[in-house]
C-alpha positions in Angstrom: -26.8 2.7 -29.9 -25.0 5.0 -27.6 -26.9 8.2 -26.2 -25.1 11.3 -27.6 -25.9 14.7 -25.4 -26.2 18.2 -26.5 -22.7 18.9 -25.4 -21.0 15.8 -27.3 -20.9 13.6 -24.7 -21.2 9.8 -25.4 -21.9 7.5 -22.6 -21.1 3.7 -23.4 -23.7 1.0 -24.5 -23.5 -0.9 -22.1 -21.6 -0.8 -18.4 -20.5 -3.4 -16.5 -22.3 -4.5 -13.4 -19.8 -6.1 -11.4 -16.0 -6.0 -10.9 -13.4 -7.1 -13.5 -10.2 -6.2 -12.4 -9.2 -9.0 -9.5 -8.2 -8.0 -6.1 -5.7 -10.0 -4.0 -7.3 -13.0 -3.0 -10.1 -12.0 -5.9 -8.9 -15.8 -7.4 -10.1 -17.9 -5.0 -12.8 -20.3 -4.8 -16.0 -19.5 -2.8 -15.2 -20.1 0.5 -11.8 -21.2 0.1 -9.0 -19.5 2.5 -7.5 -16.6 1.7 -3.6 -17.0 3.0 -1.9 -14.5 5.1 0.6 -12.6 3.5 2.5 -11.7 6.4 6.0 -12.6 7.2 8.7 -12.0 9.9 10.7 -9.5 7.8 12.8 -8.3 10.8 14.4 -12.1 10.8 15.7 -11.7 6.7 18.9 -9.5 5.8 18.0 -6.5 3.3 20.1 -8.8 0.7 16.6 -9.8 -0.1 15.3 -6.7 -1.2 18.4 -7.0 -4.0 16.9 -10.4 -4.8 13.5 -9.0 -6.1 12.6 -9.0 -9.7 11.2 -5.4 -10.1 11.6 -2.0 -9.3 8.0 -1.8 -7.7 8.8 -5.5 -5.6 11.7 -4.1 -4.3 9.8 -1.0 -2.9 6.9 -3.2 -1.6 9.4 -6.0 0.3 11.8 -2.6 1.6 8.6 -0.8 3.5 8.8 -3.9 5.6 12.5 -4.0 6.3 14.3 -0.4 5.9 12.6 1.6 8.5 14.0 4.6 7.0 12.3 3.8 3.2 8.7 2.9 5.5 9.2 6.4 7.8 9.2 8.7 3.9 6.4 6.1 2.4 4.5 6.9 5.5 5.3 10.4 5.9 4.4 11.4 2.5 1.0 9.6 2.2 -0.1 11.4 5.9 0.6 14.5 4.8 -0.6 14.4 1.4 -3.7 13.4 3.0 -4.1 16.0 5.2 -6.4 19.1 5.0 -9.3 17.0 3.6 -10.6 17.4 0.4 -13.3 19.1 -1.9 -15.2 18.5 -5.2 -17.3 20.5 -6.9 -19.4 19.4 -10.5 -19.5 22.2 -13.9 -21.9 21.7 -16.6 -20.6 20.9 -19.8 -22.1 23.6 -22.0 -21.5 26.1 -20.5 -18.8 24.9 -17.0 -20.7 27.0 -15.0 -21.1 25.8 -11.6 -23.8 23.0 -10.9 -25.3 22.6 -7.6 -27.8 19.3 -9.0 -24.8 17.6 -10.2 -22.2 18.7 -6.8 -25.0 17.4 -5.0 -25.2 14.0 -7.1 -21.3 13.5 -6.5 -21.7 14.2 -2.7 -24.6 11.2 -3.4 -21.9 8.7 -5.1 -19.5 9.8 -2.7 -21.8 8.6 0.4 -22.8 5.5 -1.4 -19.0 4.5 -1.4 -18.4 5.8 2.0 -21.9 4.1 3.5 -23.2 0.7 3.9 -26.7 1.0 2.5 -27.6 -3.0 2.0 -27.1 -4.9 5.6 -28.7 -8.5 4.1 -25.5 -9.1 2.3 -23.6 -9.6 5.9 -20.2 -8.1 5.9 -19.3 -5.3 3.9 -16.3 -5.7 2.4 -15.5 -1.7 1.0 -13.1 0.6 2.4 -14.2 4.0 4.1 -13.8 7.0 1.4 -11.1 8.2 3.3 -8.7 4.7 3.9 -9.6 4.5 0.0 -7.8 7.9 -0.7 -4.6 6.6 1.8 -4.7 3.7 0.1 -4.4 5.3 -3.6 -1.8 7.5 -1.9 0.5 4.7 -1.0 0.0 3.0 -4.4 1.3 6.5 -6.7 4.4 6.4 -3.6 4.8 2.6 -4.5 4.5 2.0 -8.2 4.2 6.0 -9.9 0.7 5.3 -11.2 -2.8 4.5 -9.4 -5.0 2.3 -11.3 -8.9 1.5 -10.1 -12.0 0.4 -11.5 -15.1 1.9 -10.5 -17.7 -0.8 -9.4 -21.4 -0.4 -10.3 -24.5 -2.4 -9.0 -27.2 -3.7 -11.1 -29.1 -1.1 -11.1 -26.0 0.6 -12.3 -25.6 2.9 -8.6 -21.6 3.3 -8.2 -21.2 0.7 -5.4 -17.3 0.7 -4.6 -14.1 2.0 -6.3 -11.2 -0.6 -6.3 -7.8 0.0 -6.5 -5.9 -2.4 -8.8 -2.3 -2.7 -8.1 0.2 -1.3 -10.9 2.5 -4.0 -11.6 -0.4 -6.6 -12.4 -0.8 -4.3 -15.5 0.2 -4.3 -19.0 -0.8 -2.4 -22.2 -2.1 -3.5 -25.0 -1.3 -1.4 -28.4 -4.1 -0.9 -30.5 -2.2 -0.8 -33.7 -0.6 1.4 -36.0 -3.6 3.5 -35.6 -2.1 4.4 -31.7 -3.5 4.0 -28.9 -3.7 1.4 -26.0 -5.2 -0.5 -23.2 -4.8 -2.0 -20.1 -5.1 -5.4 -18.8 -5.0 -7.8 -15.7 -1.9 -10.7 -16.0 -0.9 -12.7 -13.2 -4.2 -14.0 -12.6 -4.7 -17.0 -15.5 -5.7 -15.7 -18.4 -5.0 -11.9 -19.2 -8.1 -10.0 -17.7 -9.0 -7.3 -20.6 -10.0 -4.3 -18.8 -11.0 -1.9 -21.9 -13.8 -1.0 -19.8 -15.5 3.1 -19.4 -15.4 2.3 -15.3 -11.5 1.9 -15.4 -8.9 4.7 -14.5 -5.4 5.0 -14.7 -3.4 7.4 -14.2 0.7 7.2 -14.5 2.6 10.0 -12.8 6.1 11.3 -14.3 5.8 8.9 -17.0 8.8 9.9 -19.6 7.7 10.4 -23.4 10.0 7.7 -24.6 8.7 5.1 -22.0 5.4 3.0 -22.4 5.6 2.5 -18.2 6.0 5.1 -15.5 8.7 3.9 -12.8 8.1 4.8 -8.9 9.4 7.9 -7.6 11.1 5.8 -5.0 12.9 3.7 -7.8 16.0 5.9 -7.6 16.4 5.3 -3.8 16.7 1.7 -4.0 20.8 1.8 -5.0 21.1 4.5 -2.1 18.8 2.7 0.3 21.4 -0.7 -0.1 24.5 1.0 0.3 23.0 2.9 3.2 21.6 -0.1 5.1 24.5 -2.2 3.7 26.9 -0.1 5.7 25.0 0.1 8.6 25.0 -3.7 8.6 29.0 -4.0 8.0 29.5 -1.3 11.2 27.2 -3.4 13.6 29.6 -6.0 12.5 32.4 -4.4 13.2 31.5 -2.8 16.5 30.4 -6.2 18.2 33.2 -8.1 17.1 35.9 -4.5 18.3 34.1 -2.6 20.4 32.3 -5.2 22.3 34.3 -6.9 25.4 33.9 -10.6 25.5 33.5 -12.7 28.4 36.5 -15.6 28.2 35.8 -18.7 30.5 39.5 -20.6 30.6 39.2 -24.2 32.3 42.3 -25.5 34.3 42.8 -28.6 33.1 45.2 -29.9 35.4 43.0 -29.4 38.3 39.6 -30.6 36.8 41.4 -33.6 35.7 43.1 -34.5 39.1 38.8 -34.1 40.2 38.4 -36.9 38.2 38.0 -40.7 39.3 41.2 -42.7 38.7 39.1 -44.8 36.3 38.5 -41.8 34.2 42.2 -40.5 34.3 43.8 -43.3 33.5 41.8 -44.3 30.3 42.4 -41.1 27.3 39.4 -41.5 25.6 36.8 -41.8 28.4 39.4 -38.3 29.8 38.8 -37.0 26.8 35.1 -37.4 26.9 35.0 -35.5 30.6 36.6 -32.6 29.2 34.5 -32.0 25.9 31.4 -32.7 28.7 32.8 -29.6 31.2 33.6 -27.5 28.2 29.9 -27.9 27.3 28.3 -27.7 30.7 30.6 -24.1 31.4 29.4 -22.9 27.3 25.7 -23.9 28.0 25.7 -21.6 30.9 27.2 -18.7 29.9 25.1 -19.0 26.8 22.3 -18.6 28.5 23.5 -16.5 31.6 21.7 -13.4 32.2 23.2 -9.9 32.7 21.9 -9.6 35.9 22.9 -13.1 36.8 25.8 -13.8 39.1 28.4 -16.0 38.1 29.8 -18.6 40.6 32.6 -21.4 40.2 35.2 -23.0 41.7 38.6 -22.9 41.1 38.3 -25.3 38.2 37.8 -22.1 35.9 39.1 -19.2 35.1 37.2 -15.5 33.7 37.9 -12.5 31.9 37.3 -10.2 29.9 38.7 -9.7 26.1 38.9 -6.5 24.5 40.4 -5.7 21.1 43.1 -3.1 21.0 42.6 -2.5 17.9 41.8 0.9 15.8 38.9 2.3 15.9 37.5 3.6 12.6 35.6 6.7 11.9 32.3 6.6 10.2 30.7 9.8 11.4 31.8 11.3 7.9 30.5 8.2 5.8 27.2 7.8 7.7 26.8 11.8 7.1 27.0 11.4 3.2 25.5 8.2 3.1 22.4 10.0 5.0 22.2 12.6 2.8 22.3 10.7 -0.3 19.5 8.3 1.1 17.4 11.1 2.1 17.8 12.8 -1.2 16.7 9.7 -3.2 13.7 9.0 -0.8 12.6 12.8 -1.8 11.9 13.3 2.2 14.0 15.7 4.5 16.6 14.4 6.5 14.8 15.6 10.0 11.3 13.9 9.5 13.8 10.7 8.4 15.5 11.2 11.7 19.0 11.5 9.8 19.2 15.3 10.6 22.9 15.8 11.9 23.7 19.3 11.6 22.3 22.3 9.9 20.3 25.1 11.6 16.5 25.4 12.0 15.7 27.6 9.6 17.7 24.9 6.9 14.8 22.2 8.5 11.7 24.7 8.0 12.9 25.2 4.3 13.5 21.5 3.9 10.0 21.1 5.3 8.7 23.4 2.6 10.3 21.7 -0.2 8.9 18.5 1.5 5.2 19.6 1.3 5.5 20.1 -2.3 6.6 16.6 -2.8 3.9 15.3 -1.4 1.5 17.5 -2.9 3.3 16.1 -6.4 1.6 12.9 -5.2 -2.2 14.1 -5.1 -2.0 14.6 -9.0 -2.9 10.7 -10.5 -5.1 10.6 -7.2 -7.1 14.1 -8.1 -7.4 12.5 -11.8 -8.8 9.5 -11.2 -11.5 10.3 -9.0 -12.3 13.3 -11.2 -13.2 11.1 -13.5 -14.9 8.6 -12.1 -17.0 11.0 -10.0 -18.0 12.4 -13.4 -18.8 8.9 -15.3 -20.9 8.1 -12.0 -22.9 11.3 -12.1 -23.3 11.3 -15.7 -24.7 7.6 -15.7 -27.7 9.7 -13.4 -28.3 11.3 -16.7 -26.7 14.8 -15.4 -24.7 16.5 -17.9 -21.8 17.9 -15.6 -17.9 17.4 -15.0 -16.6 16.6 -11.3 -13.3 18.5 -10.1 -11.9 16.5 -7.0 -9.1 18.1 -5.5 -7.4 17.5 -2.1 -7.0 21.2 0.4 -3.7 22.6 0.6 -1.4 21.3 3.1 -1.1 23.2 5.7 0.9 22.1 9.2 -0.6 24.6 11.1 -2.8 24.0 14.1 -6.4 24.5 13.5 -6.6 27.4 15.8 -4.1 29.1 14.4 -5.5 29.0 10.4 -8.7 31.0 11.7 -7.1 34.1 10.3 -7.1 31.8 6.9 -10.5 30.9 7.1 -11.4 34.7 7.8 -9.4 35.8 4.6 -11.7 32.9 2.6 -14.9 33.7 4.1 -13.8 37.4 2.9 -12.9 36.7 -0.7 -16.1 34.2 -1.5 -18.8 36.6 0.2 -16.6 39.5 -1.9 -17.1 37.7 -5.6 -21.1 36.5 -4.6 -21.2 40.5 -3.8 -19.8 42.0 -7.1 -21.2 38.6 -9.0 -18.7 36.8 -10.1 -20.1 33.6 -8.2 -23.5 33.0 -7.6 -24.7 32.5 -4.4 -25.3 28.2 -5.0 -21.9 28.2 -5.5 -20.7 30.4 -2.6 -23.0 28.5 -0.1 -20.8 25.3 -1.4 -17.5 26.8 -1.2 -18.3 27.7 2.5 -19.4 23.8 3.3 -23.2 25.2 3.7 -24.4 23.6 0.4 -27.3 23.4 -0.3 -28.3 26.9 0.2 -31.3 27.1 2.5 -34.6 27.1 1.2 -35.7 31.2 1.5 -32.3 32.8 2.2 -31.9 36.1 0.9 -30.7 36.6 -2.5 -27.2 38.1 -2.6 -25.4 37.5 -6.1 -24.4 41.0 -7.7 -25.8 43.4 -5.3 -22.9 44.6 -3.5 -23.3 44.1 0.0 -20.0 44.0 0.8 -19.0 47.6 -0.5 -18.3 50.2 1.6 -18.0 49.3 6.0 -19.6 45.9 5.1 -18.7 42.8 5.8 -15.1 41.9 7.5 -11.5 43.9 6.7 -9.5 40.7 5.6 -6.6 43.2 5.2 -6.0 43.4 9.1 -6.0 39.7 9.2 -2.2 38.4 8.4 -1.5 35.2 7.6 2.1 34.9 8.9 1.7 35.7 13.2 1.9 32.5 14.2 5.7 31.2 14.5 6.1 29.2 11.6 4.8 31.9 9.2 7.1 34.3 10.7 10.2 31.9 10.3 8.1 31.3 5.8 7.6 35.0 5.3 10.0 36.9 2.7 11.5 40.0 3.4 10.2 41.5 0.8 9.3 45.7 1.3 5.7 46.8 2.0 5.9 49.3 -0.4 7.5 50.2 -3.8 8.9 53.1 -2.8 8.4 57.2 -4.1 4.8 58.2 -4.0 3.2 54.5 -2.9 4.6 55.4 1.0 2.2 58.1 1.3 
């Protein structure tokens, strides 16, 4: 039967000891070879982006061909990642903070992160952090992450892997509601109604049963935008582009010719279509920095069109701005940035961070809960809160006043007791708190002249916060400017 706790949780009967979800290249036979995926994109037309099936197929095949749709993939999984991240565990009575169960998290954590077993010869797991870029990518990608969390036989978390979306379908469970994932694609649909499997969809609408990726809507603009682009390279190498024109004088190469030749059309005609080659072949294959010598038997120049030329500053401009809309990314990390002032860039660089902190969400959820299924299976009754740090594209030396400010406020609440001190030491990355430190929860030490003024310390001197601060008054006015 399952074991019921005090606080109503029900851990399953029985957990699954290896991995049931299947990876790419997961189908293969034992030591059978595992074929390279990799083509030479930059040799197809983006008409084959048009060609694929799905939404999510479309995005995977563009990363490798529209530099501009790889550039805002890229860009918003680097800076969603940055800033690290932090977890910490609650019991479930009472979601008070829980140093035994924080500290069993940091333990499944390492055992992902760290190869513990060196007789099984190469370790095939990703670092914690190339996990967390890799779940990134896949919410950019597809709108959901999906992973199954791996245990051992003696039921330790081992690895987390991270199943790819669109190998999923659900499963209704009847009128009753509800529903279930599982694996197709692979032979026979893999059932994955498993405790140790996560998903998580992201912007998922309420009439929908699947979620759609956030770059879905920048497909249309990303083919009209590298469509164009294709149709002016077109335009300006067959207009804009002089062309070298090699004219042979027949009259002269002929009279070159033996009489035998001249006198007999077809083997004449054969000469000629042999010259016409020969003079072809080698400017074909001539060098710019090549000289070009002949005799008088041909003739050069150059051909230029007189033609009009066409203006397509305006429809590249709203083309750009279209794509860049779509792809959710501004238009100066895209490199698209025509005009506009800097002060338009910093707020578009605002309005980009929170994007990408919109992408952290399925990846906070999942982990959550599979940090808390693994610490619970160590017979801990606690939750796990994983959460990323705020972005922040300051330099490091400059977010010391930051630091300051949160040193300030966490040593303030241990002081007035609204923390204890367990929790403070984790908060300040000193967990666990050393053995024979001072008690300090609830006794005030940081009334009066103690401890550090965080009000002197401003947030906003370096140039960046300067050019983010409102101009909003110190003051409200009357008797507050005494």
């Amino acid at each position: 039967m399952a074991t019921k706790k005090s606080s109503g949780v029900v851990l399953p009967n029985k957990i699954v000891n290896k991995a049931m979800a299947v990876p790419p290249g997961g189908s293969l036979e034992n030591g059978q070879t595992i074929p390279k995926d990799h083509r030479i994109e930059v040799n197809e037309a983006y008409s084959y982006v048009r060609q694929r099936n799905t939404v999510i197929d479309a995005v995977r095949a563009g990363t490798a061909r529209d530099g501009t749709l790889s550039a805002a993939i890229y860009s918003l999984v680097e800076v969603a990642k940055s800033g690290g991240y932090r977890f910490k565990a609650f019991n479930t009575a009472d979601h008070q903070f829980s140093l035994e169960g924080s500290v069993a998290a940091m333990g499944v954590l390492s055992r992902i992160d760290t190869v513990y077993d060196y007789t099984k010869g190469f370790a095939d797991k990703l670092s914690f952090d190339m996990l967390l870029e890799q779940m990134l990518g896949e919410v950019v990608a597809t709108g959901a992450l999906a992973a199954e969390l791996v245990l051992t036989k003696e039921r330790f978390p081992d690895r987390i892997n991270v199943i790819a979306y669109e190998t999923l379908e659900w499963v209704s469970r009847g009128p009753k509601g509800g529903r279930f994932p599982q694996q197709i694609g692979q032979g026979d649909p893999i059932k994955l109604d498993l405790a140790t499997f996560f998903l998580c969809e992201s912007h998922r609408h309420a009439v929908k049963a699947y979620t759609d990726s956030m770059m879905a809507a920048a497909m249309s603009s990303s083919q009209q935008f590298n469509g164009f682009v294709e149709e002016m390279r077109r335009t300006v190498r067959r207009q804009a582009q002089p062309r070298l024109v090699a004219s042979l004088i027949t009259e002269t190469i002929q009279e070159a010719m033996p009489a035998e030749i001249k006198n007999d059309p077809e083997k004449l005609q054969k000469a000629m279509d042999s010259q016409l080659d020969k003079i072809k072949t080698l400017l074909d294959t001539l060098n710019p920095e090549d000289a070009l010598v002949a005799y008088d038997l041909v003739k050069f120049d150059l051909l230029k069109s007189e033609g009009e030329k066409s203006d397509y500053v305006t429809m590249l401009n709203a083309l750009s701005g279209q794509l860049a809309t779509a792809l959710k990314t501004s238009p100066s990390i895209l490199g698209l940035r025509i005009t506009g002032s800097q002060s338009l860039s910093n707020t578009e660089s605002l309005i980009f961070l929170k994007t990408a902190k919109s992408i952290r969400g399925p990846v906070e959820e999942v982990m959550s809960r599979a940090l808390t299924l693994a610490v619970r299976l160590y017979g801990i009754d606690v939750y796990v809160d994983f959460k990323f740090e705020e972005i922040n594209l300051r330099p490091e030396d400059e977010l010391e006043a930051f630091k300051n400010m949160k040193q300030t406020r966490i040593l303030t609440q241990v002081s007035e007791g609204f923390i204890t001190d367990e929790e403070a030491c984790w908060d300040l990355n000193f967990s666990p708190r050393p053995a024979g430190a001072p008690k300090l929860f609830g006794t005030g030490f940081m009334r009066g002249n103690g401890g550090i003024d965080a009000s002197k310390a401003s947030p906003n001197n370096d140039p960046m916060g300067r050019s983010l601060q409102s101009d909003q008054p110190d003051s409200a006015g009357g008797k507050d400017n005494a």
